[in-house]
N, C-alpha and C positions, 0 to 999 in steps of 0.2 A: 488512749490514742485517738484524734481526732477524725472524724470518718467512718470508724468501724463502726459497720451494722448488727454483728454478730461477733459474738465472745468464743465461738469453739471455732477453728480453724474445718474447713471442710481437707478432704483429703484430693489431691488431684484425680478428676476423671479418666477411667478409664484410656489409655495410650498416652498419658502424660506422664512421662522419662522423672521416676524421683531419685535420680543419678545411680542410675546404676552401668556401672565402669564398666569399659571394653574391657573385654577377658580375654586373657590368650588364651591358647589351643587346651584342648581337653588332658586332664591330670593323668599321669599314668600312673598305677595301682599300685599299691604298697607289697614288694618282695620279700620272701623273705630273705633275710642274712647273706647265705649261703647263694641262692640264686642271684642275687643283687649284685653280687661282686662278679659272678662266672660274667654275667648279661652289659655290666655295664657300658662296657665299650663302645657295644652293638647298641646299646637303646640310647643312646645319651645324647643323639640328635631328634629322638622323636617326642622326646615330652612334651607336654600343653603347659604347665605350671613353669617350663624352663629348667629341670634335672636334665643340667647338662654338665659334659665335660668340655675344658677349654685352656689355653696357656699355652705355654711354648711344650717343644720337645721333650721336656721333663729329664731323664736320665738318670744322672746322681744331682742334678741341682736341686730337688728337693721338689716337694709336693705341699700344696694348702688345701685345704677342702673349706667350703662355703656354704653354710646351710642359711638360705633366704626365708623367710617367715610366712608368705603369701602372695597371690596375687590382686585382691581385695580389696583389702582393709587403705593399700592405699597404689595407684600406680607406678610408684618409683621404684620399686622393686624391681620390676622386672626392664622396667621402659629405661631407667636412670643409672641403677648399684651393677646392675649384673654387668652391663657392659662397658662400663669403667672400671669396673674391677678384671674383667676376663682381658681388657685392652693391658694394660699394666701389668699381669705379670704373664702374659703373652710378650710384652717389649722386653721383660726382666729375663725368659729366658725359664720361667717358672709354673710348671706344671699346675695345674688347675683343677677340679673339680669343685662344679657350683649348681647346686640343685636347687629346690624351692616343697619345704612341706607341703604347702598348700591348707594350711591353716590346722593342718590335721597332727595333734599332738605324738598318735603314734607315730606317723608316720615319718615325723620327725625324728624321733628315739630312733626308728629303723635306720633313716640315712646316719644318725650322728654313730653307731654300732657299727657301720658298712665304712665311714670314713675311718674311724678308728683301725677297724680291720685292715682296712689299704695301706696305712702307714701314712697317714701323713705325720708331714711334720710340724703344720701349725693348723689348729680348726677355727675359724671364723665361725661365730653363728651370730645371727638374730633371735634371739627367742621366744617363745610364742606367751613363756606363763615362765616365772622365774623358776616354781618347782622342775617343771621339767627343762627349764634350759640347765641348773643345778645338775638337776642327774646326768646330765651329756656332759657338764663339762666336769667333773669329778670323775669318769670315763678316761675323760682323756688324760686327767692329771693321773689316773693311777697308770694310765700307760705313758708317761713319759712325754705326752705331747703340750708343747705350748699352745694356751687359748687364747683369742681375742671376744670380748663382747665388741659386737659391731651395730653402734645405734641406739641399741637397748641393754642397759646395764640391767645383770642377771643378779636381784639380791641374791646371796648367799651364797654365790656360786663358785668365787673363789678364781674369776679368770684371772690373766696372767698381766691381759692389757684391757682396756676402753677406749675404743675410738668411736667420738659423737660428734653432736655437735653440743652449742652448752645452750641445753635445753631450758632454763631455768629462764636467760634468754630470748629464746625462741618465744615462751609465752611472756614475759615480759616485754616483749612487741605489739605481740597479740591486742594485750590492756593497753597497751598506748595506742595500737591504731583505735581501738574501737573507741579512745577518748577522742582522740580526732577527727573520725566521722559522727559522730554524734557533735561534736563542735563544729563541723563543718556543715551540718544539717540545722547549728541554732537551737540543740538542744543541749542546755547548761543543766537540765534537770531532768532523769532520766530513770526509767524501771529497766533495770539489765537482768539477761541469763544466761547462767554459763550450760554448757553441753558439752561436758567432760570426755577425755577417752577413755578406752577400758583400763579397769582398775588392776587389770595382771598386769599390765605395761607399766615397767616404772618411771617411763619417759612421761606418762601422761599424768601423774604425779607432781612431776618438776615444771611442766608447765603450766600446770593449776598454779602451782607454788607463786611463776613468773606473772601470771596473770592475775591473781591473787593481789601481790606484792604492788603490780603499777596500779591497781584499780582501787586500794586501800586508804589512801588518800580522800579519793571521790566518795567513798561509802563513808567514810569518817567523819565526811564534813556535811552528813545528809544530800550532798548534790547529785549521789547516787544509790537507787535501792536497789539491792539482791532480790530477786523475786522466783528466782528461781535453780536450781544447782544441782543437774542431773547428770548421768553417762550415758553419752549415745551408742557407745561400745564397739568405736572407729567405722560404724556402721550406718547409712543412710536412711536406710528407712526407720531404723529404731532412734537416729537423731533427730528425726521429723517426730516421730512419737511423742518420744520426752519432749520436744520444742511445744508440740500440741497442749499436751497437757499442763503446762509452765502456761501456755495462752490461756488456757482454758480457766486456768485456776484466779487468774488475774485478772478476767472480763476484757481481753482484749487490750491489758495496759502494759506492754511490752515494748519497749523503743531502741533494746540494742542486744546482740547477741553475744558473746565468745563463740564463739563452733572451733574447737582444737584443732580441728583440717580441714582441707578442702571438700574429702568425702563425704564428710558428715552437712558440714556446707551446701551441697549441695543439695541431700533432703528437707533441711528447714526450708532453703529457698523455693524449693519446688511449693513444697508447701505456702509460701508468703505468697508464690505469683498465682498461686489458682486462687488465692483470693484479693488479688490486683495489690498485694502491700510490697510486691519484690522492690526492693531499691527503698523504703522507708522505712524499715525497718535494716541498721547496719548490720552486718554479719561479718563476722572473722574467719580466717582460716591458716591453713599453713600446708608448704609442700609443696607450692606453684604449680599444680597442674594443668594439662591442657584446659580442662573444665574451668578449675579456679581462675585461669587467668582471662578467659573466654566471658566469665561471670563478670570481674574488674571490670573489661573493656564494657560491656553493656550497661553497669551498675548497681548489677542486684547484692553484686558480694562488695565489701567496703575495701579490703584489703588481703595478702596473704603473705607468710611466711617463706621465704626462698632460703631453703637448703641444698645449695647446689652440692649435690653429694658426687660430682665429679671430684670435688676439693675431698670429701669426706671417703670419699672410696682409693683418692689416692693418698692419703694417712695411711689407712689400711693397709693398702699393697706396700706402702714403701717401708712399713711396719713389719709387715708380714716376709717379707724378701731379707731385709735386715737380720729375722731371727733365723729364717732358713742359712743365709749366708755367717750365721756366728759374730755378726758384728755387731756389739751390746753395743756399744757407742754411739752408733747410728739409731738403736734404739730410744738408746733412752734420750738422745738429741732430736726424737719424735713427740715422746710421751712425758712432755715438761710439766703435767700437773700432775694431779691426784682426782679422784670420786670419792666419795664413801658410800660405801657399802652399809647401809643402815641397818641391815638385818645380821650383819657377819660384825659391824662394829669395827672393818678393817678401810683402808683407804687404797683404790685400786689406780694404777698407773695410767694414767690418758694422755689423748690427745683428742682436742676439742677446738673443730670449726667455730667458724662466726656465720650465724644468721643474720639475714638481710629482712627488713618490711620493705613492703614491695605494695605500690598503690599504682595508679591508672597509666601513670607516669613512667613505672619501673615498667611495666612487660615488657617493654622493648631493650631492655637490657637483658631478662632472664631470656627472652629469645637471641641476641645478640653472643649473649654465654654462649649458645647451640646447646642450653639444658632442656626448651622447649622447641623442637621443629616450626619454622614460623606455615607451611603449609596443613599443619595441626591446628594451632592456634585458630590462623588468619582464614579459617575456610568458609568460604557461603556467606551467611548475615556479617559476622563478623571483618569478611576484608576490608569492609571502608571502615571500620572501626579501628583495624589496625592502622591503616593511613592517615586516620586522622591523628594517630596519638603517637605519630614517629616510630615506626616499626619496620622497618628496613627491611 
């Protein structure tokens, strides 16, 4: 890469932000069983991670429970799922509870045992590790309860539905954007690296797969070299690590990135601009976040994936209200495909969004959605950038 003085990336000084995400309010401590069901009621407006309850009146219309995987790993969790999904079957008339592990496996296991207890009658979760989303949702299948994987198919786990988006896709954009900023920057010959998500997500799998797949071409015909194919482990500072050591090992000859999302995204890039390479190096991402789209507008990030999980969280509810209300019809008029389940060898019932790439051009759509608040977005350095690039 022309330019570069030094082959080891330095790491940002001291007060230099290597993205780490606004957190909501602080976690509340894992109950046990017995306590967690007497207390619910009472605490389920004070959580920090968002263990909350929410929905309409409930009664005999039936109950869903929602287990969310984190606040972390990526902001839509909490900022995007939870309140499209709490809107929706609040409109349906369909009681609610929707909590958030907060990345913490038992703690997980404890709400999916306290939702089971309640009675619901359908569990949604996200899962954190397929082992243990498996054990929750065999839980519910021995108690009678339908499961939905939501987002993240659980190998082995045996849910009842799958609602995603089709992730395969998703990175399958990924590899195309970054051929098009790298063609857009004039480079036809190119050292890339990928910066995987973690290996328990089997989402992060299928968009290797997708990214893999568009970029297989370019490495086939030598116009593009692999140099490196790490896991940031949906994590920023450990995707700046890996991205480090991928620089380091290459002497500085790096010219394009994958980054699986915007989080991770965000630490390589911290890392590029403490050494003046942000915006020359392309990067990828996915998940339109305030950050990621913030990135776009300035240059440093090439592109990113938009999963408006408003569309993805109402599959869900209108999935999930269908099986509470007995109408298979409406079901299965939801979940028109199949997944397979690679580790079960069985093929699971879905319904699967469509991902958007989204360049400098789109933000002002995913703000126009109202997926991202434009006074998020558009705040400080960034307002005349929104203006400049049609942001309403």
């Amino acid at each position: 890469m022309t330019g570069v003085t030094t082959p080891s990336l330095q790491a940002p000084e001291v007060g230099v932000r290597v993205n780490r995400w606004k957190r909501p309010r602080r976690v509340v401590s894992t109950l046990a069983i017995a306590a967690l069901a007497l207390t619910l009621a009472a605490c389920g407006g004070d959580d920090a991670e968002g263990d909350d309850s929410g929905g309409g009146d409930g009664g005999d219309a039936g109950k869903v429970g929602v287990i969310l995987p984190d606040a972390v790993s990526s902001p839509r969790w909490e900022a995007n799922d939870r309140p499209s999904l709490e809107a929706a079957f609040k409109d349906a008339g369909i009681e609610s509870t929707i909590e958030n592990a907060g990345g913490d496996v038992a703690k997980f296991g404890t709400i999916c045992d306290s939702m089971i207890n309640e009675g619901v009658n359908v569990l949604m979760i996200v899962n954190l590790d397929s082992e243990s989303g498996a054990a929750c949702l065999q839980k519910a299948t021995d108690a009678g309860i339908t499961s939905i994987d939501y987002d993240r198919l659980t190998l082995g786990g045996g849910a009842s539905y799958y609602v995603s988006f089709d992730n395969v896709e998703v990175g399958r954009l990924m590899g195309e954007g970054l051929t098009k900023c790298l063609d857009d920057a004039g480079k036809t010959q190119a050292n890339i690296a990928y910066i995987n998500g973690a290996p328990t997500d089997n989402n992060a799998a299928l968009f290797k797969q997708g990214y893999e797949e568009a970029l297989a071409p370019k490495i086939d015909s030598g116009d593009y070299k692999l140099v490196g194919d790490q896991t940031g482990e949906w994590d920023a500072d450990k995707a700046a690590d890996a991205f480090d050591g991928i620089y380091t090992a290459n002497d500085g000859n790096v010219d394009g990135v994958v980054s699986a999302n915007d989080t991770m995204a965000g630490g390589i890039i911290a890392r590029l601009k403490a050494n003046g390479l942000a915006g020359k190096v392309p990067v990828t991402g996915q998940d339109a976040s305030v950050e990621g789209l913030q990135r776009i507008l300035d240059g440093s990030q090439c592109m990113t994936v938009y999963k408006n999980t408003n569309v993805e969280a109402d599959l869900a509810s209108q999935l999930a209200i269908a099986l509470i209300e007995g109408d298979q019809d409406k079901a299965d008029s939801l979940a028109t495909g199949t997944v397979e389940d690679t580790e079960a060898g069985t093929d699971v019932k879905s319904a699967l969004a469509t991902p958007e790439a989204i360049y400098i051009d789109g933000v002002a759509k995913v703000i126009a959605d109202g997926f991202q608040p434009k006074e998020d977005v558009c705040s400080g350095e960034f307002a005349q950038l929104c203006t400049d690039n049609g942001v309403q």
